[in-house]
C-alpha positions in Angstrom: 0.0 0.0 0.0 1.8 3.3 -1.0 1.8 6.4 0.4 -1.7 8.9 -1.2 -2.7 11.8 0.6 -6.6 12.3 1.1 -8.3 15.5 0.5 -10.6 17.4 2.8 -14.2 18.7 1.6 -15.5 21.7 3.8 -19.4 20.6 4.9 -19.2 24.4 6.4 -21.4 27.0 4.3 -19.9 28.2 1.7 -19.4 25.0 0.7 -17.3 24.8 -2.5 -18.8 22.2 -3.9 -18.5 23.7 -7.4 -14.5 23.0 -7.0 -14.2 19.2 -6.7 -13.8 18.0 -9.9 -10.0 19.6 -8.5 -10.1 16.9 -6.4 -10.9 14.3 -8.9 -7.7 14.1 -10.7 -6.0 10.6 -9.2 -3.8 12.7 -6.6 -5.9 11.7 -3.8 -6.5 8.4 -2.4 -10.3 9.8 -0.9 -12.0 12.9 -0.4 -13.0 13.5 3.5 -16.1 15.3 4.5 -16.6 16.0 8.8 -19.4 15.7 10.3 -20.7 18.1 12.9 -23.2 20.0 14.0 -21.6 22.3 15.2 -17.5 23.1 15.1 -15.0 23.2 18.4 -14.6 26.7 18.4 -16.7 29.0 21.3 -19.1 31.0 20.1 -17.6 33.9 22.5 -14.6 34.5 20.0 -16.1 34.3 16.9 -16.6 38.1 16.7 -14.1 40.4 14.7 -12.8 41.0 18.6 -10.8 38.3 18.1 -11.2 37.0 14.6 -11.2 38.6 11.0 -12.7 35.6 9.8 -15.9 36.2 11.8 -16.1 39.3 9.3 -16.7 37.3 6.1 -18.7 34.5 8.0 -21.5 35.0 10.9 -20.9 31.7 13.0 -18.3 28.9 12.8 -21.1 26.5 13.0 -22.4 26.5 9.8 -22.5 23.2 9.3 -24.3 20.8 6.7 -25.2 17.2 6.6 -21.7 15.6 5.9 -24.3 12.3 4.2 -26.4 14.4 1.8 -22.8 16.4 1.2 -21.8 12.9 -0.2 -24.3 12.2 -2.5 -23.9 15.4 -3.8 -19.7 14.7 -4.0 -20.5 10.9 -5.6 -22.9 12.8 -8.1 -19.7 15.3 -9.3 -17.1 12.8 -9.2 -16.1 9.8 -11.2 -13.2 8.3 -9.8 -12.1 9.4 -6.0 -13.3 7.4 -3.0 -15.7 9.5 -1.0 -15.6 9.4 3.0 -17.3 10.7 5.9 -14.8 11.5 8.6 -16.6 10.8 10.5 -20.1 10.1 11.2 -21.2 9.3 14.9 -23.3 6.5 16.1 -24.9 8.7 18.3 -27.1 10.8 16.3 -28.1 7.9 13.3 -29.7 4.6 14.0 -27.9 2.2 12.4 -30.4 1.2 10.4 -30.5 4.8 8.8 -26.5 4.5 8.5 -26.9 1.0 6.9 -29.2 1.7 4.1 -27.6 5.8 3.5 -24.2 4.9 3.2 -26.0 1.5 0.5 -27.7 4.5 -1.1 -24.2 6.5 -1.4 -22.2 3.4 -2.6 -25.0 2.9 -5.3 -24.9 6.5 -6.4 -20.5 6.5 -6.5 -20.5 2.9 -8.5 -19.0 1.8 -5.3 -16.2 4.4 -4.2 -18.4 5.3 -0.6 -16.2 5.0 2.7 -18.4 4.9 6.0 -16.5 6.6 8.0 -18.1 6.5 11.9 -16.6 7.5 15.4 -18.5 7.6 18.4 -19.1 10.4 19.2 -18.8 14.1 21.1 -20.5 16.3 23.4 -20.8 19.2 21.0 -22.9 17.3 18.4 -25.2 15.4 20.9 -25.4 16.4 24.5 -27.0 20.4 23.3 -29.6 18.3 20.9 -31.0 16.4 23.8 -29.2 12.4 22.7 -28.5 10.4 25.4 -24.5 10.0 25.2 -24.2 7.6 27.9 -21.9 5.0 27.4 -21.2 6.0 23.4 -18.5 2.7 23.1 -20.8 0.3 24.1 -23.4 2.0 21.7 -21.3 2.5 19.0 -19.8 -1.5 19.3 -23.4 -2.6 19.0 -24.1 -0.2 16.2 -21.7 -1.4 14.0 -23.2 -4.9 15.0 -26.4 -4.0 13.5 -24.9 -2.3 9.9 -22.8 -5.3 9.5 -26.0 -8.0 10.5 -28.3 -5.9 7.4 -26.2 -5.9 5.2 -25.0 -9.4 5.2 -28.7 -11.3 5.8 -31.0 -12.1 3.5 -34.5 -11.6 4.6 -36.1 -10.1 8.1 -33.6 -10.4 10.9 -34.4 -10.1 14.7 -31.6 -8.1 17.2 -31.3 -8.0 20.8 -28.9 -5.5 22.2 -28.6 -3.1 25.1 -29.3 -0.3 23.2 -30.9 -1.0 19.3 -33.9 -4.0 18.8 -34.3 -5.1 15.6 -37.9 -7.3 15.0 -38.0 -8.7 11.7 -36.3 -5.9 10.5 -35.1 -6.2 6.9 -32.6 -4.3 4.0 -33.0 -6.3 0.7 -31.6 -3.4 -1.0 -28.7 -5.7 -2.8 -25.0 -4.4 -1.5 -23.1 -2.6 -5.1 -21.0 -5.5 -7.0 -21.8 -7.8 -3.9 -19.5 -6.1 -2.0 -20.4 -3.9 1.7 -19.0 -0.1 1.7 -15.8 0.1 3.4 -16.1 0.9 7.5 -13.7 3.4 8.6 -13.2 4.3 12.1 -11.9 6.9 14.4 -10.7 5.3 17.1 -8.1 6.4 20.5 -8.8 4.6 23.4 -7.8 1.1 24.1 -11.4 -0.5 23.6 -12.4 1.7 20.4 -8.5 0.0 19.3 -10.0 -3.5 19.8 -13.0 -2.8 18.6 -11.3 -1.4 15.1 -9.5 -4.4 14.5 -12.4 -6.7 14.6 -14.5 -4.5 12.6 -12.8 -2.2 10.5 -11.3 -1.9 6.8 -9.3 1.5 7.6 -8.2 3.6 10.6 -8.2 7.3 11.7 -6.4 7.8 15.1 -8.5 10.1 17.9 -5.5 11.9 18.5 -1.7 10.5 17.7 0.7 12.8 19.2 3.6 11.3 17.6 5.1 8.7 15.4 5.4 6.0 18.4 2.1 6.8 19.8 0.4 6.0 16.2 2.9 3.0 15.6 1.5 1.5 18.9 -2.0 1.9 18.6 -1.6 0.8 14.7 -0.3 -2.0 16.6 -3.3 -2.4 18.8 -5.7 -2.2 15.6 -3.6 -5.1 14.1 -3.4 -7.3 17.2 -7.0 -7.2 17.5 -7.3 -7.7 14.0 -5.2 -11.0 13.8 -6.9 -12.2 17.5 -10.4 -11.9 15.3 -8.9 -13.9 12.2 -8.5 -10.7 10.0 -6.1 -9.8 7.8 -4.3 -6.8 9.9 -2.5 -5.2 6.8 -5.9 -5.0 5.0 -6.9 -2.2 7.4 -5.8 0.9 5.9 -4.6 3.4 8.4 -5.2 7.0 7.9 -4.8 10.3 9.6 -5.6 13.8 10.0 -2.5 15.6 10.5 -3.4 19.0 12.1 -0.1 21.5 12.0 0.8 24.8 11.3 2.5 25.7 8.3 4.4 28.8 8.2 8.1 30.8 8.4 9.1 31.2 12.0 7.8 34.6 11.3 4.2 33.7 10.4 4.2 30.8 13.2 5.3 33.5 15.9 1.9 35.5 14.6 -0.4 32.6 14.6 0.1 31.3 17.9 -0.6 35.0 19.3 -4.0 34.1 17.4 -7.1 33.2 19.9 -8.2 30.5 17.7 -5.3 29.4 17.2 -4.6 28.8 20.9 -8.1 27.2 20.8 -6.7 24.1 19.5 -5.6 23.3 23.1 -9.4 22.7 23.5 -8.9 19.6 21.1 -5.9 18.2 23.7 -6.8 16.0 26.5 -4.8 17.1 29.8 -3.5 13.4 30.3 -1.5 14.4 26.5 -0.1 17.5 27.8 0.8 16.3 30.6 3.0 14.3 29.4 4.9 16.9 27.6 5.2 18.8 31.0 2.3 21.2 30.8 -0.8 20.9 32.8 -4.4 22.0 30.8 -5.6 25.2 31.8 -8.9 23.7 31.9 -7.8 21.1 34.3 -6.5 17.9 35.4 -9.3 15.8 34.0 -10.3 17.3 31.0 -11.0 15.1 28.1 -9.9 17.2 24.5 -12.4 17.2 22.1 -15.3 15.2 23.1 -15.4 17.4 26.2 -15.8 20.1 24.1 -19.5 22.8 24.3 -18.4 26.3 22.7 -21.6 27.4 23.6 -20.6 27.5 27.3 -17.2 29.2 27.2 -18.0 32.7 28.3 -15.7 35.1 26.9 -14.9 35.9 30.0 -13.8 32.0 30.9 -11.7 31.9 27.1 -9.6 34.8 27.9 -8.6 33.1 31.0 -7.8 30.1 29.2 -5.7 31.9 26.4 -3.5 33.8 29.1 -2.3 30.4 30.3 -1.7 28.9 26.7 1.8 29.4 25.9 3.4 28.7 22.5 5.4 25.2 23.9 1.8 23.8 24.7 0.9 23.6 21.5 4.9 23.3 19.1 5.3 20.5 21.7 2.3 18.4 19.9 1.4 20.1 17.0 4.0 19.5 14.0 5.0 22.8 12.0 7.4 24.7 10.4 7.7 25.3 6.9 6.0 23.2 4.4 8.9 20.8 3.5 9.6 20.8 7.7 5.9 19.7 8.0 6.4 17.5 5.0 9.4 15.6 7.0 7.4 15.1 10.3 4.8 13.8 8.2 7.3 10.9 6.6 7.8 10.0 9.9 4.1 8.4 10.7 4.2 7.2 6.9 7.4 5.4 8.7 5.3 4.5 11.8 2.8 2.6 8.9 0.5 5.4 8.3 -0.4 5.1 4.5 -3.4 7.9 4.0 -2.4 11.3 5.4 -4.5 14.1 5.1 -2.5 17.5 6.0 -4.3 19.9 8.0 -3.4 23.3 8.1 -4.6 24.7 11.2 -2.3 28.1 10.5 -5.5 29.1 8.3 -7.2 30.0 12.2 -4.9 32.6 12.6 -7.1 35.0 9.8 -7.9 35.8 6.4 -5.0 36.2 4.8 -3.5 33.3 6.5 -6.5 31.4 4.8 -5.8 32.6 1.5 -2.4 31.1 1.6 -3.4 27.8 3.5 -4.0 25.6 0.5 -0.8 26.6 -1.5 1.4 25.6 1.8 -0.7 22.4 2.1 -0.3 21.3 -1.5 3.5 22.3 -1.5 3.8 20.0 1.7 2.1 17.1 0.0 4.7 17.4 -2.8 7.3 17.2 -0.6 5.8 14.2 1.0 5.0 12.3 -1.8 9.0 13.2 -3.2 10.1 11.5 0.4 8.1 8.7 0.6 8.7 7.1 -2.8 9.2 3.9 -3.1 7.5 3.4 0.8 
């Protein structure tokens, strides 16, 4: 399996949908569309306070359906995979998720990814879902998309959390074969529960090269325990980073939303590296996450104790070709599908504007390094 970056599609109004025959061109292994109702940013700085981009776009939480996005994305494409990254089990029965992603696979000719996590606090907890135990849900969800897919006829379920009664999907799978399932997956049991289920692999946070090369390691030996082949699983990432001169990186981590991305980071993980979370000892990262309850008053207490080592300690950066390097590093650690995140973009407009040259130029570099891998 060689080394292919992925591309990410924006399901955040304005949508730029018109672009993505770009994207169809055999340079990307997949196109990746989030899902979210609304994005980890706090309302409180999304004002021109703190933000130039809150001058070109009233919220950050703009959000569309990341599964209708699809169709619209298997309609306008011909040959790139298509992937929600990802969708939780959480908000869609699995019966909904079964027979949607069938309906996307049927409309790409076969090139949809199911891409499902389990969930975060953002997208669930505001909209009244019951995210109680969202592992044990999520396990038993995928137990139901697999069990319609591969029956014939009505099929009964009995699970802690999803009953099926002669419950049926005779809508036949594209070519005979089920959509790819890919998961996000951090903890120990979501590791297991990869291997024994999935066909590719985003990590929920993988701080460095060792920490993905042992939880890729996790995914396989779970993999191999549950008679799988573990190399079939591809494993993927989302490489968030700052790409910029030391110049430009001094600037964007002076840049509130920039120093947001601390919000993502668990305060175990920084711990680690020496630095305690400024919103304490047992906060989780991202699935912790409710902008709507950071007061402005709270986030500007938060950024005064976010200094730049928090975040160059974890986040990769540097120039493009730097980034590029780091990058090779996981590809080294068995990461095959990279998507390059440029989180620099946060730091304003006309960092924006030049986000998707620096990306690009990084993945040239990347691809240079890892021939042959």
């Amino acid at each position: 399996m060689k080394v292919q970056p992925a591309a990410f599609l924006r399901t955040t109004l304005p949508l730029g949908i018109d672009q993505i025959g770009d994207l169809d061109t055999g340079r990307y292994h997949s196109i990746w569309l989030p899902d979210h109702m609304v994005s980890f940013w706090p309302d409180s700085i999304w004002t021109p306070e703190f933000t130039d981009l809150a001058t070109v776009s009233p919220s950050p939480h703009r959000h569309l359906d990341a599964m209708a996005v699809a169709g619209a994305a298997a309609a306008l494409t011909k040959n790139v995979p298509i992937a929600t990254s990802v969708v939780d089990t959480v908000r869609r029965h699995p019966s909904m998720l079964a027979q949607t992603a069938l309906t996307l696979d049927h409309l790409s000719k076969g090139r949809f990814i199911l891409g499902l996590g389990s969930g975060e606090m953002e997208n669930t907890v505001p909209y009244g879902f019951d995210f109680s135990k969202p592992v044990g849900r999520f396990e038993e969800a995928l137990q139901v998309i697999k069990l319609l897919w591969e029956s014939e006829g009505p099929v009964d379920f009995e699970g802690k959390f999803f009953h099926l009664h002669h419950a049926r999907m005779d809508t036949e799978l594209y070519d005979g074969q089920c959509p790819p399932i890919w998961i996000g997956a951090g903890g120990p049991r979501m590791l297991e529960i990869t291997g024994r289920f999935a066909d590719g692999w985003w990590p929920a946070g993988a701080w460095s090269p060792e920490d993905y090369a042992e939880k890729l390691g996790a995914v396989r030996a779970s993999a191999e325990k549950a008679g799988r082949d573990p190399m079939a699983i591809t494993p993927a990432f989302i490489q968030t980073c700052l790409i910029g001169d030391d110049a430009e990186l001094a600037e964007m981590l002076a840049a509130p939303l920039v120093k947001a991305i601390v919000l993502q980071i668990s305060a175990a993980e920084l711990r680690k590296h020496g630095h305690e979370h400024p919103l304490g000892e047992n906060w989780r990262g991202f699935v912790d996450i409710d902008p709507a309850v950071l007061t402005r008053e709270r986030f500007l207490a938060f950024c005064e104790q976010v200094y730049p080592e928090m975040i160059l300690d974890l986040i990769p950066h540097g120039t493009p070709k730097q980034v590029a390097k780091i990058v090779k590093s996981f590809c080294d650690a068995g990461l095959r599908v990279p998507k390059i995140l440029d989180y620099g973009g946060m730091a304003g407009l006309a960092y924006g504007a030049k986000s998707p040259g620096k990306v690009r130029e990084a993945e040239d570099e990347l691809l240079r390094l890892c021939e042959g891998v």
